[in-house]
N, C-alpha and C positions, 0 to 999 in steps of 0.2 A: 581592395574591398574594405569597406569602412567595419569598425566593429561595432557599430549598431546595424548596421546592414545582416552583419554575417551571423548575429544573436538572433535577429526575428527569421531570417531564414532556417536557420536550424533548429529551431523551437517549434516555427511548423511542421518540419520533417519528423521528427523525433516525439514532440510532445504527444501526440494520439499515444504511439505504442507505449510510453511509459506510462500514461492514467491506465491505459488498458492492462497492463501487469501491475500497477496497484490495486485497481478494483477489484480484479481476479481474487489479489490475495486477500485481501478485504472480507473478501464473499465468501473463502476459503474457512475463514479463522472464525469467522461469525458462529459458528455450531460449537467449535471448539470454547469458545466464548461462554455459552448458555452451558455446556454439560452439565449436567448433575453428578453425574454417576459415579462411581468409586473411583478415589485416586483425582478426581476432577479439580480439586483444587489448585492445583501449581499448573496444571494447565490450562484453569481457567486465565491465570495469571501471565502467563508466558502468552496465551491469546491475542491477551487483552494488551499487554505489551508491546506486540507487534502490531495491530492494529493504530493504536495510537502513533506509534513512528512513520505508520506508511499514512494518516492524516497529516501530519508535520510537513507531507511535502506541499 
């Protein structure tokens, strides 16, 4: 099997369930994101951190 063969096949298999656990966390962190509340800051931070990595992909 060629490996451009073996890349688009696996990409189909696989690519769904990874966007689908980025999104998830994405959607996850988004609240954490907005807090206000006491102590909010470094979480908002840390949030907003991982959000930006899981768009890198």
């Amino acid at each position: 099997m060629k490996t451009t063969t073996a890349l688009i096949q696996s990409g189909m298999v696989r690519l769904r369930p990874i966007l689908m656990t980025d999104l998830a966390l994405v959607v996850g962190m988004v609240p954490l994101a907005l807090a206000k509340g006491a102590g909010a800051e470094w979480k908002n931070g840390l949030a907003q951190g991982v959000i930006g990595a899981c768009s890198v992909l």
